[in-house]
GUSERO-815625 format. One record per residue: residue in three letters; x, y, z of N, C-alpha, C in turn. Coordinates in steps of 0.001 Angstrom, whole numbers, plus 500000, padded with zeros to 6 digits. Example, Ala and Ser with C-alpha at 12.3 -4.5 7.8 and 13.67 -1.06 7.14 Angstrom:
ALA513190494310507800512300495500507800513200496700507800;SER512850497750507080513670498940507140512900500030507870;
! end
This chain:
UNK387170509487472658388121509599473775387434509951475080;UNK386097510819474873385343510854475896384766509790476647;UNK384861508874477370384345507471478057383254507614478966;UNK383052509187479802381865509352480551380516509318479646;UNK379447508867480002377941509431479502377636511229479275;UNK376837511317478429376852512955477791375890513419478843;UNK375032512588479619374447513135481071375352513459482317;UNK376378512546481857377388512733483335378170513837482831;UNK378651514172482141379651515406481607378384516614481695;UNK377376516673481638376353518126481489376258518298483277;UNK375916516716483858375826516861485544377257517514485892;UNK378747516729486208379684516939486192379966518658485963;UNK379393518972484755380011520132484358379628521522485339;UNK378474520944485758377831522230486401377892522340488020;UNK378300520483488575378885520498489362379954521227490028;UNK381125520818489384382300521667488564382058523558488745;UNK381259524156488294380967525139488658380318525725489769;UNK379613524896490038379019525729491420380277524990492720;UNK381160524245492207382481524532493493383265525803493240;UNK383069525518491874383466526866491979383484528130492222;UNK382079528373492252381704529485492458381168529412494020;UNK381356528283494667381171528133496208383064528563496900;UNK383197528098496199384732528592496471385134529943496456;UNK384648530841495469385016532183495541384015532616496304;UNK383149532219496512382110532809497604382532532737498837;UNK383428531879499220383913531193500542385434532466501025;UNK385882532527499387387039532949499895386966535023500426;UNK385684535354499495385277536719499627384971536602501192;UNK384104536077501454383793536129502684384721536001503436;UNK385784534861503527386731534912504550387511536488504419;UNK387965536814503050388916537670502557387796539258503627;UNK386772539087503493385698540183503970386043540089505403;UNK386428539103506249385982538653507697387614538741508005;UNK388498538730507571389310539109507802389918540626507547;UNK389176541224506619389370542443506455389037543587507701;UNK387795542339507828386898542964509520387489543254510798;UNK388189541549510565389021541852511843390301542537511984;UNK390768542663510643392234543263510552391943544811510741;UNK390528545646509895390488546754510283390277546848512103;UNK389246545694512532389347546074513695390860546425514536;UNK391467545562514682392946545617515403393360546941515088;UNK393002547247514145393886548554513512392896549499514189;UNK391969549666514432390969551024515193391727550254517118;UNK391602549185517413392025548993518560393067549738518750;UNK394112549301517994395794549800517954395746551332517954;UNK394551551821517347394786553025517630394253554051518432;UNK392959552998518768392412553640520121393785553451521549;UNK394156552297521214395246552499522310396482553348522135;UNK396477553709520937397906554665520078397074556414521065;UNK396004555896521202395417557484521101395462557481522709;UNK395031556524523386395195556741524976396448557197525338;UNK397509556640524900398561556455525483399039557877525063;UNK398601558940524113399093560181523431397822560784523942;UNK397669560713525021396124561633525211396337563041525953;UNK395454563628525488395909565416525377394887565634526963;UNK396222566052527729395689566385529189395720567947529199;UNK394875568748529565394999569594529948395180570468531633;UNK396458570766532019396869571089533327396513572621533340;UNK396001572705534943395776573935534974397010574904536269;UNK397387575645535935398613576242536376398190577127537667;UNK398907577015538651398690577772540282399161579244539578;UNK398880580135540243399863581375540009400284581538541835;UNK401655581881541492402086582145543125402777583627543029;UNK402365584138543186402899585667543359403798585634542092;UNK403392585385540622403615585819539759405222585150539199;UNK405312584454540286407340583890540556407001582751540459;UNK406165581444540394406044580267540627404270579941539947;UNK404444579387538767403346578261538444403478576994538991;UNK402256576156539150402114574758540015401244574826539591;UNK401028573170539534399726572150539664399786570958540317;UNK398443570413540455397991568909541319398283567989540194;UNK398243568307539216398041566908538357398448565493538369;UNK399986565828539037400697564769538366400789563817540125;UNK400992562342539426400789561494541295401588560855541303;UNK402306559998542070403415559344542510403287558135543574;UNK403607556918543238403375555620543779402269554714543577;UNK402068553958544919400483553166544916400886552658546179;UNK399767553327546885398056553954546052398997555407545885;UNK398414556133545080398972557101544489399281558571545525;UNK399948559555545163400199560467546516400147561774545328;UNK399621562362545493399434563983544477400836564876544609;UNK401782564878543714402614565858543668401662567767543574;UNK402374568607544407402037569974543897403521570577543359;UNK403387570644542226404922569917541189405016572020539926;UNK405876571645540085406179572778539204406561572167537720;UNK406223572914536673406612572131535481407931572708534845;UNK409126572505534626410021573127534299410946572794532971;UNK410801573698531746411125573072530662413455573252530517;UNK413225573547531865414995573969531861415504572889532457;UNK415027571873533069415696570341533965414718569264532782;UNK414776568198533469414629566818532371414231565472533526;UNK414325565556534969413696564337535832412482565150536741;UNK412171564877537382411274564479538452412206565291539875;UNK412314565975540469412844566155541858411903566328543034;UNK411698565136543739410053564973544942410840565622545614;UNK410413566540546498410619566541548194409825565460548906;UNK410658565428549797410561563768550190409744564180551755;UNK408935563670552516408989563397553330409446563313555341;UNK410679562211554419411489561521555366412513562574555413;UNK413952562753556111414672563691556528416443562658556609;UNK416716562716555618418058562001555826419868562684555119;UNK420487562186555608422033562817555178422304563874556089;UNK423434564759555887424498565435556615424040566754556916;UNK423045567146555768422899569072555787421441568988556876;UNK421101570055557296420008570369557972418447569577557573;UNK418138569283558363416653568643558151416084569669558197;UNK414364569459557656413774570617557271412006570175557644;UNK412101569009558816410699568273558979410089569431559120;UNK410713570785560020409732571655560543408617572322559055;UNK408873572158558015408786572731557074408198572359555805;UNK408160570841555827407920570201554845406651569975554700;UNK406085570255553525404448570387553148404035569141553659;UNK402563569018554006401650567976554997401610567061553576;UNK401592567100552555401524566347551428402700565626550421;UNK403795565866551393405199565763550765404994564132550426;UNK405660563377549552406276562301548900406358561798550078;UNK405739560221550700406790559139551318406736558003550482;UNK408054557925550576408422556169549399407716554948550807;UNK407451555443552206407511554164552935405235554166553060;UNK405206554906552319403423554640551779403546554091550600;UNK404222553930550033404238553327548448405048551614548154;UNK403912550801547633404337549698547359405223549561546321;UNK404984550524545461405912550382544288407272551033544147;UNK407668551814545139409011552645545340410305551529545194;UNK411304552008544749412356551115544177413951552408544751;UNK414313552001545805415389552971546009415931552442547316;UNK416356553854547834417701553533548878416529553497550305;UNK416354552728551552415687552768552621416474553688553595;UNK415609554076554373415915555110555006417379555117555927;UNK417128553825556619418875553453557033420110553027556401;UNK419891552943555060421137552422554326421433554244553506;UNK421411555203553476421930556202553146422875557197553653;UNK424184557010552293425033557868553168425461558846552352;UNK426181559596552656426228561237552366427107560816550774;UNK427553560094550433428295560041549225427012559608548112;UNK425980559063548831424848558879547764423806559723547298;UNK424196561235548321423886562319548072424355563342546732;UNK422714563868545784422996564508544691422746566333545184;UNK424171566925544913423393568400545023422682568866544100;UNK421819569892545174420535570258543774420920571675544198;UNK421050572834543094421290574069543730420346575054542967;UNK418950575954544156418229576422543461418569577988543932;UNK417342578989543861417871580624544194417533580374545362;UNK416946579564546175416431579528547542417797579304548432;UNK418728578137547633419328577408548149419564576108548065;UNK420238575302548252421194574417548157420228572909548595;UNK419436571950548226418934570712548929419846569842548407;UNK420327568343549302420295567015548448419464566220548361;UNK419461565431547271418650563886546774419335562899546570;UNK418513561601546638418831560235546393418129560068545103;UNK418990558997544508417639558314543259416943557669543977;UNK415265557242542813414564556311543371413837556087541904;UNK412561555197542057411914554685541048410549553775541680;UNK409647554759540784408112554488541050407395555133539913;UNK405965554604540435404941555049539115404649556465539377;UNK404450557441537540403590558523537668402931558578536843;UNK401384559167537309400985559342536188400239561019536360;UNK399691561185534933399082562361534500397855561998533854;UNK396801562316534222395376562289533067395449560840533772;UNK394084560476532682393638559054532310394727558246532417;UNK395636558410531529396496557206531105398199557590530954;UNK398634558500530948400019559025530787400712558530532132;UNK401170557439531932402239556880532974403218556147532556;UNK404099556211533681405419555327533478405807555247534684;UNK406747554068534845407904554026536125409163554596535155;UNK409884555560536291410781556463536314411333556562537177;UNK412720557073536840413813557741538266413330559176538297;UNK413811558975539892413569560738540084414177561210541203;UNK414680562109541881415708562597542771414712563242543907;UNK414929562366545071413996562450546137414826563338547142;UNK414266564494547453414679565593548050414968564815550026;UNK415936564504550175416013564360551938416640565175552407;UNK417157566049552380417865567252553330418241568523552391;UNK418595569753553095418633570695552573419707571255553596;UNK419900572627552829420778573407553966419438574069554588;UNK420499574836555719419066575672556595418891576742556051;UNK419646577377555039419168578713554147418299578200553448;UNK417968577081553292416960576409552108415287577577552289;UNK415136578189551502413525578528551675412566579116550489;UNK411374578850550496411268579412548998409552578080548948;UNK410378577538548013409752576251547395409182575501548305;UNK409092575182549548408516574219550556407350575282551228;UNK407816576389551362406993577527552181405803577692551308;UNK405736577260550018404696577076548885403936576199548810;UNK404696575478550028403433573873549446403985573159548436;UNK404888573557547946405293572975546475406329571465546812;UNK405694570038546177406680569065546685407147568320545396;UNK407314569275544413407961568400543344408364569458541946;UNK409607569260541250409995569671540153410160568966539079;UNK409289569329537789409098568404536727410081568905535566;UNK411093567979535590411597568724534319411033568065532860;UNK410574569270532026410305568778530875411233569677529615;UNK412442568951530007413491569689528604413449568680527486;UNK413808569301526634414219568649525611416134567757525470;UNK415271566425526103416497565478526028416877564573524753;UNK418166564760524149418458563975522924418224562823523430;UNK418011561970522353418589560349521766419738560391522589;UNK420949560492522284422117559966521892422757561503521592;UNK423751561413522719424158562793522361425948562922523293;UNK426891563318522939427884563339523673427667563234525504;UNK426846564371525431426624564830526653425813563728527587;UNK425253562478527383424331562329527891424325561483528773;UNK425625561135528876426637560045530265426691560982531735;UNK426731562683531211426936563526532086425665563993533068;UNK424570563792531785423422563635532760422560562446533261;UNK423178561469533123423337560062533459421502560194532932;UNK421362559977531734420290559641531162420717557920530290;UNK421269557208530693421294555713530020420190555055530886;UNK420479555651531633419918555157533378418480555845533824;UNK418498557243533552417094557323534236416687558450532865;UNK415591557777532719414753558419531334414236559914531443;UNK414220560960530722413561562002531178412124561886531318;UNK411547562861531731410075562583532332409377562744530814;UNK409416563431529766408926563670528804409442561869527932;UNK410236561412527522410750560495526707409596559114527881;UNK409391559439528880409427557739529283407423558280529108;UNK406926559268529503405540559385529110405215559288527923;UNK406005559581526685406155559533525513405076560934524989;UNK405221561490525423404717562964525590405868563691524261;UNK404966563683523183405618564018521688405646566008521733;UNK404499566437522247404120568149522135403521568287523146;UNK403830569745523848403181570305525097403120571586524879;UNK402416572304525039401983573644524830402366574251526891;UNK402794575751526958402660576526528002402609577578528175;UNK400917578143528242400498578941527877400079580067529879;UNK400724581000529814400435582139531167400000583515530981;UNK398924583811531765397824584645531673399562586052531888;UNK398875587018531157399591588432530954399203589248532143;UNK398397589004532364397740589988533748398375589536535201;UNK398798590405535559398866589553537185398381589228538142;UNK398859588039538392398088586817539356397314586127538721;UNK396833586314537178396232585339536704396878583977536417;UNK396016582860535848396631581340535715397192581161534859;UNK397609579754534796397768579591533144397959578330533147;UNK397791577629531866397995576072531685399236575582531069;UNK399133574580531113400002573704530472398998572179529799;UNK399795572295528495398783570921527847399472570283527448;UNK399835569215527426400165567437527205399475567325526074;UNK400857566817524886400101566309523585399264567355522926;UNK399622568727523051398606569353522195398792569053521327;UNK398001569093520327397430569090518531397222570457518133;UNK397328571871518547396681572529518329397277573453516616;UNK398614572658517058399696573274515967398879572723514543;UNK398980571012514840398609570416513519397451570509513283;UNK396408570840514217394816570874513436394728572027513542;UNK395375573329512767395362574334512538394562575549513214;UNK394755575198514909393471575819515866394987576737515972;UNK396115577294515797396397577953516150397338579174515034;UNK396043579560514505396720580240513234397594581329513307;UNK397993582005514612398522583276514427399973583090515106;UNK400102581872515296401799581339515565402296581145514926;UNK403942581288515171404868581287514327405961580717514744;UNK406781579745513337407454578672513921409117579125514586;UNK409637578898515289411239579499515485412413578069515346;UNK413706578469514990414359577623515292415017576889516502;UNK414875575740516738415749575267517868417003574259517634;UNK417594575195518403419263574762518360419105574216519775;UNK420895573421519688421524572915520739421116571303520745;UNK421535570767521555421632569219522049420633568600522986;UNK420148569586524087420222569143525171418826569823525286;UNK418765571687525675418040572312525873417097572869524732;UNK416079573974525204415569574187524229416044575821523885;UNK416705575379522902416969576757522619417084577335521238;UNK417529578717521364416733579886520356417760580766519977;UNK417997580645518630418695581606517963418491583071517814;UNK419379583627518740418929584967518948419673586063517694;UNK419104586780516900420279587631515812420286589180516290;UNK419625589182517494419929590679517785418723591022519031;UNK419174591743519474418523592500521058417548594150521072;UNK417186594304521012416633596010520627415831596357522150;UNK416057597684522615415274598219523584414849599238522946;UNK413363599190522627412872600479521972413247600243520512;UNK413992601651519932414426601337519002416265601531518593;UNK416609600994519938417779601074520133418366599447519977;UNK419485599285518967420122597800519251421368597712520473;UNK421305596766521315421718596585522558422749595710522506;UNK422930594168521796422922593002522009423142592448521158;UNK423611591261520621424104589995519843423795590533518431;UNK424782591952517986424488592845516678425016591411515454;UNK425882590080515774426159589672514982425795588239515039;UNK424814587814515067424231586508515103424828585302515904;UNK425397586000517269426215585129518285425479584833519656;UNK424639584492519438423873584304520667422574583179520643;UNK422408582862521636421372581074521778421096581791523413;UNK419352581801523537418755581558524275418165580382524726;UNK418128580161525786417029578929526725415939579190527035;UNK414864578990526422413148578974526892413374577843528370;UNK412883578700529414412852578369530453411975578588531344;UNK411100577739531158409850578248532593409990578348533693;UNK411138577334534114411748577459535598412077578580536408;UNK412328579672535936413138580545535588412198581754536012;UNK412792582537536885411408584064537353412226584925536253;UNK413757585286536047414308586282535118414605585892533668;UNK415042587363533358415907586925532000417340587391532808;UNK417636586078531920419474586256531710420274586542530794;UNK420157587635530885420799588914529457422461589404529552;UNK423240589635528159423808590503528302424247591656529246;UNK425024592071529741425793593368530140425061594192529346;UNK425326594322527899424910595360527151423214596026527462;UNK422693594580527743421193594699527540420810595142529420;UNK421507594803530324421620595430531351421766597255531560;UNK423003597616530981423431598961530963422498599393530215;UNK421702599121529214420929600103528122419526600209529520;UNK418994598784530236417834599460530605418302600256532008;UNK419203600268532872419782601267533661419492602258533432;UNK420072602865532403419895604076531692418655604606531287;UNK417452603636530969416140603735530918415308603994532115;UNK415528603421533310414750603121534105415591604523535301;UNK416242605634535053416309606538535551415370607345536173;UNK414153607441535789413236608603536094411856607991536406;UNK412201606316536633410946605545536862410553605592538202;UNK409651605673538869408942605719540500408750604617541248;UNK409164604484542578409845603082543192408170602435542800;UNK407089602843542847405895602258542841405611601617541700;UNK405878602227540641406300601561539222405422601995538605;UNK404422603040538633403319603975538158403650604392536881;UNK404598605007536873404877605593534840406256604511534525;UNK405646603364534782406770602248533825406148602169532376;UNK404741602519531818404662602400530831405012603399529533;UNK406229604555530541406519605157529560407758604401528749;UNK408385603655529605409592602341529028409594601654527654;UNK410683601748526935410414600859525623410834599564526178;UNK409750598633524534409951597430525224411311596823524841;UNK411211595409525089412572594840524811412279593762524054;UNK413062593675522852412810592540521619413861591800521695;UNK413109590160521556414516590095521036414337589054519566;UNK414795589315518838414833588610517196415834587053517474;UNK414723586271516766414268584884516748414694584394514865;UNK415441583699515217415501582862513736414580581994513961;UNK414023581962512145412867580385512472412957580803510733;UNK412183579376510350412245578458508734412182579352508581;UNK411505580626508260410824581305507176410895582574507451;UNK411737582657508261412768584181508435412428584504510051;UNK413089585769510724412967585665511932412024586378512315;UNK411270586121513702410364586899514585411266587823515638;UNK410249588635516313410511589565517233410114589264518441;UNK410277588510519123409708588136520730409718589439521005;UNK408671590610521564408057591763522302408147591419524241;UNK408913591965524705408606591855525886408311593841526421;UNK407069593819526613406708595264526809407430595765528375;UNK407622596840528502407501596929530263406569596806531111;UNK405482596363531159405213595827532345405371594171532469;UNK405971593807531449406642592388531554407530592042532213;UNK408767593155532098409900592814532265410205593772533756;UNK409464594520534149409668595565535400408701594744536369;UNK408653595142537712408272594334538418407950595120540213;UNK407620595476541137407018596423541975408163594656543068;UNK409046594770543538410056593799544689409268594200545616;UNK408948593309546517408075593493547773408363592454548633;UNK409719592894549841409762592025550534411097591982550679;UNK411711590745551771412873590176551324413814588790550756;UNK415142589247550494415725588372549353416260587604549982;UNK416538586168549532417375585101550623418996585652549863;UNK419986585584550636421359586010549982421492585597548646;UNK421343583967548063422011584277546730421203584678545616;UNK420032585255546579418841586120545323419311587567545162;UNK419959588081546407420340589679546777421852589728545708;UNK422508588571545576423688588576545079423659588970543581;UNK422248588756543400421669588615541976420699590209541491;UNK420499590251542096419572591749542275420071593190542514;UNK421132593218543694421570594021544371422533595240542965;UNK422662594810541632422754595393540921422229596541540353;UNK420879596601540979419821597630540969419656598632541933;UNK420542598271543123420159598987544450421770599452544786;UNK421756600987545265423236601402545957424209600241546673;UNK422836599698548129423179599064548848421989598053549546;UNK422511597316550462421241596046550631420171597126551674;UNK419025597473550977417890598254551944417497597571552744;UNK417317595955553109416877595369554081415391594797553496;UNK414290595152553756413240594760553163413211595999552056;UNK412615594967550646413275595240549716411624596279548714;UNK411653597350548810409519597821548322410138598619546971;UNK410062598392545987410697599312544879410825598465543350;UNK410706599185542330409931598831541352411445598560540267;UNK411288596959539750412961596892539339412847595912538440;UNK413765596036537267413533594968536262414079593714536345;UNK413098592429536110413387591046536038414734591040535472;UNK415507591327535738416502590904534635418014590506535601;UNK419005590310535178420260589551535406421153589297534559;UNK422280590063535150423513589828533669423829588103533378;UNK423956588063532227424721586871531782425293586920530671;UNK426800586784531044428149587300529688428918585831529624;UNK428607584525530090429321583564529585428972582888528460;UNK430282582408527724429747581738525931430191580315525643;UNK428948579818525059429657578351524567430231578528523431;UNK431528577592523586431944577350521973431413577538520141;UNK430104576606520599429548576333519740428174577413519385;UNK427836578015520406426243578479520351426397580241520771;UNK427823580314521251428159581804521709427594581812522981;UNK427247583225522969426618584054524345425190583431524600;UNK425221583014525880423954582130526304423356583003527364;UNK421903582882527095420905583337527595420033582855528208;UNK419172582533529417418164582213529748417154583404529952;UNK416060583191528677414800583446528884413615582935529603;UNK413105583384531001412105582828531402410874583095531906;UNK409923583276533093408943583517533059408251585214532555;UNK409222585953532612408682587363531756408170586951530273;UNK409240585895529471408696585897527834407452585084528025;UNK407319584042528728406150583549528606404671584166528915;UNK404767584795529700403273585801530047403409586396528713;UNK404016586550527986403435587311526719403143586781525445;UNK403958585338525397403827583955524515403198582607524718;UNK402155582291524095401985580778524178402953580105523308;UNK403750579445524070404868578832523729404816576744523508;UNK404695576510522191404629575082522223405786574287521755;UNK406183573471522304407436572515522166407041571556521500;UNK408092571042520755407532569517520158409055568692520314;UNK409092567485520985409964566920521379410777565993520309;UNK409200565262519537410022564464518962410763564811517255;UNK411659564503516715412578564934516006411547565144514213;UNK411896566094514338412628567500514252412219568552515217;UNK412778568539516446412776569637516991411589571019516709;UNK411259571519517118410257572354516923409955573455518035;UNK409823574848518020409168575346518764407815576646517910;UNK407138577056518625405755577651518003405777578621518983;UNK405873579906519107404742580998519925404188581645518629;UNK403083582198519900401676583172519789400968584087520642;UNK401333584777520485401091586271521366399969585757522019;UNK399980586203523657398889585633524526398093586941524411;UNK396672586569524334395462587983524682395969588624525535;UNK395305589793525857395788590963526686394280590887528084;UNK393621590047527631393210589999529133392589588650529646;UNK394124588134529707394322586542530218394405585325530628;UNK392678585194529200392517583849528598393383583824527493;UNK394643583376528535395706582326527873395561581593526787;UNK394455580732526259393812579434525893393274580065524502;UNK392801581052524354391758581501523480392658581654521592;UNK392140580183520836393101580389520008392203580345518472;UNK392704580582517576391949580232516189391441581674516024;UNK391907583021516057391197584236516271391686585072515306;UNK392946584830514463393827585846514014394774586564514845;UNK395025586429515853395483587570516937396561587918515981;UNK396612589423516612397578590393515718398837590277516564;UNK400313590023515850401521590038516244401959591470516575;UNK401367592294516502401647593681517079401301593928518260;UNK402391594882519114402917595006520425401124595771520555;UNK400399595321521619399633596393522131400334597497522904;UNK399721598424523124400174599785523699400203599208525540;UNK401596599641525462402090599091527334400936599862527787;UNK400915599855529067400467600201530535399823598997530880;UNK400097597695531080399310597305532057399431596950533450;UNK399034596217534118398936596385535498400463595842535814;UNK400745596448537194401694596477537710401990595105538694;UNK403064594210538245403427593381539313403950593514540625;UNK403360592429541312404016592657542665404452591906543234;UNK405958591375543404406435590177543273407034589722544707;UNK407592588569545774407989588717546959409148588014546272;UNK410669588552546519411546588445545957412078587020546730;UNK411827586636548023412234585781548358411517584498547512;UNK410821584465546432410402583443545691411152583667544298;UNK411746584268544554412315584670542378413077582665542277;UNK413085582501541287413997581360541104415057581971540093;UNK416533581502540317417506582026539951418404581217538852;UNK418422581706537926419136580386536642420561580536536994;UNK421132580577538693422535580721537933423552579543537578;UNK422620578451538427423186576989537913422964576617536680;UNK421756576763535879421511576411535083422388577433534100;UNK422592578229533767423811579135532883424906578208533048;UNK425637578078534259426476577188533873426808575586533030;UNK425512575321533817425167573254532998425005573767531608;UNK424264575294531191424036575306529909425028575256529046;UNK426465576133529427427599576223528952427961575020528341;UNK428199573903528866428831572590528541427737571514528064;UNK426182572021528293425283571139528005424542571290526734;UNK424796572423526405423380573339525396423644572356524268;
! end
């Protein structure tokens, strides 16, 4: 049945094999050369996964202890340097602008030599200077006082590579009580809150439309870390890692509640070793950098009154003061946020613009005029949400004593870690001990006409948290 020659079937046969075995040779190699290039794409993809998540480190102004700033962040093209405050209690961009437009007082006399113009920038996307009218005006209401903005839309970036086009609320007029924030040099407010997905609320902060500054950088974790000492710096870092590559062993995780903001389940208040405050697990704080006070309880008001009786306007024996705790739910049971007294007390030097005095004057008989006397950061706040109770804003006092890290994307997350006591902020991987060091340290000295005042933000929190 065989019809070939027994030479052609032995040739044939071995023929036959070496295709074959040219064939699997052919296909390893391709299968190899594609493996090559497929791993490559995949180191590309992630060298660009890694630019685009790249860990900037910002270094923080100190301004009389009331105001952190930095250069980092720029705006347009060719680009224009914001000196920008970072604020984890708002969610856009607010430039001071420039230009001088709408109904309330202009403020050219005043406006930093470095302020925002959209009419230097090729890429600005908004309202021109003659088509604006007072109904396209947004109020912005800070402790200084009262500015409006327009939307707009242009490039920012941070570092190497952290950019996006974004909306952002371009400061053109103010009232004439306006003062504070411009007298600083300061021409921009960064909000970096924690903005939902998809959330009832989020028509109200017309986020369909303009992205928060954190979601459109895609800025997943930020660390904000402020020196304990006064007048020292402090940073802020973009994309830290420090949580997950275990450089920061002596932090501890807390829970965050709410929708909108970042906030903190408070189960109780203590001054010393006295309980003050939220004895029944009814209370949600706001981590707020924006923020010069805390916004406490009545209760937690009247207890340090009563403390701060026999203290000296200079503020010399404040470290006989107990401190003020306040207990933190988190996974694995709760912490004690420590705020010692020289955290929370403060040496007022100077004077208050009215709706700062409106805020303060709780401490004083009557208005002294220029204001030299040694008085605690603090400010009642007794309004409650539905859902979250008695709301609080915690702000720049807890942070001088916490490196505080956020993590945006879901599951929610927050991390502090007791900052060193002589304020390298930064210094992590050490063990640091969660125990209160022994108060006395140096005494702040603050110019009250810079405090920033949460009392807008208490309210947005009410309906927003």
């Amino acid at each position: 049945s065989d019809w070939r020659p027994r030479s052609c079937n032995q040739f044939c046969g071995r023929l036959t094999m070496r295709a074959v075995l040219f064939t699997l040779a052919f296909a390893v190699v391709t299968a190899i050369t594609m493996k090559v290039d497929f791993m490559g794409r995949i180191e590309l993809a992630e060298h660009i996964a890694g630019l685009s998540h790249e860990r900037v480190e910002v270094e923080l102004q100190n301004h009389h202890d009331l105001i952190f700033s930095a250069n980092a962040l720029s705006i347009g093209s060719p680009q224009q340097t914001l000196h920008s405050i970072f604020d984890t209690g708002s969610f856009q961009p607010v430039v001071f602008s420039a230009r001088c437009l709408g109904f309330a007082a202009c403020y050219e006399d005043s406006v930093p030599p470095d302020a925002y113009d959209p009419s230097n920038s090729t890429t600005y996307e908004g309202t021109r200077s003659g088509d604006v009218h007072d109904a396209d005006l947004v109020e912005l209401t800070y402790g200084q006082g009262t500015v409006y903005a327009i939307y707009g839309r242009d490039n920012f970036v941070v570092g190497r590579s952290l950019q996006a086009r974004l909306s952002f609320l371009e400061v053109v007029s103010k009232q004439s009580s306006f003062e504070g924030l411009d007298s600083e040099g300061l021409t921009a407010v960064v909000g970096i809150g924690k903005t939902p997905a998809k959330s009832n609320v989020v028509e109200q902060l017309d986020l369909n439309q303009h992205r928060s500054f954190l979601e459109a950088l895609d800025i997943g974790r930020f660390t904000v870390c402020i020196g304990r000492q006064p007048l020292s710096p402090g940073k802020l870092v973009l994309n830290d890692n420090a949580i997950d590559l275990g450089e920061a062993e002596a932090a501890f995780p807390v829970d965050v509640v709410g929708h909108v903001h970042w906030g903190l389940r408070i189960q109780g208040i203590t001054l010393g070793d006295e309980s003050v405050a939220c004895f029944d697990d009814t209370c949600t704080a706001i981590a707020d950098t924006g923020t010069s006070l805390l916004a406490v309880p009545s209760e937690v008001i009247q207890a340090v009154m009563k403390a701060i009786i026999d203290v000296n306007d200079d503020c010399s024996n404040i470290h006989l003061l107990p401190s003020l705790a306040f207990k933190v739910a988190g996974p694995a049971g709760s912490h004690d946020l420590v705020i010692p007294p020289d955290g929370y007390m403060a040496l007022l030097d100077g004077y208050a613009a009215p709706d700062v005095w409106d805020v303060i004057k709780i401490w004083f008989g009557e208005d002294p005029g220029k204001i030299s006397h040694c008085v605690p950061l603090l400010m009642p706040q007794d309004e409650s949400n539905p859902e979250f109770g008695q709301v609080m804003i915690l702000g720049l006092p807890l942070f001088r004593q916490y490196i505080a890290t956020f993590k945006r994307s879901l599951p929610h997350e927050m991390h502090f870690e007791k900052s060193p006591a002589d304020g390298d902020c930064m210094r992590r991987n050490r063990g640091t001990s969660l125990v209160e060091e022994e108060a006395g340290g140096s005494v702040m000295r603050v110019d009250p006409s810079l405090l920033r005042i949460p009392q807008q933000r208490v309210h947005r929190a009410l309906s927003l948290l």
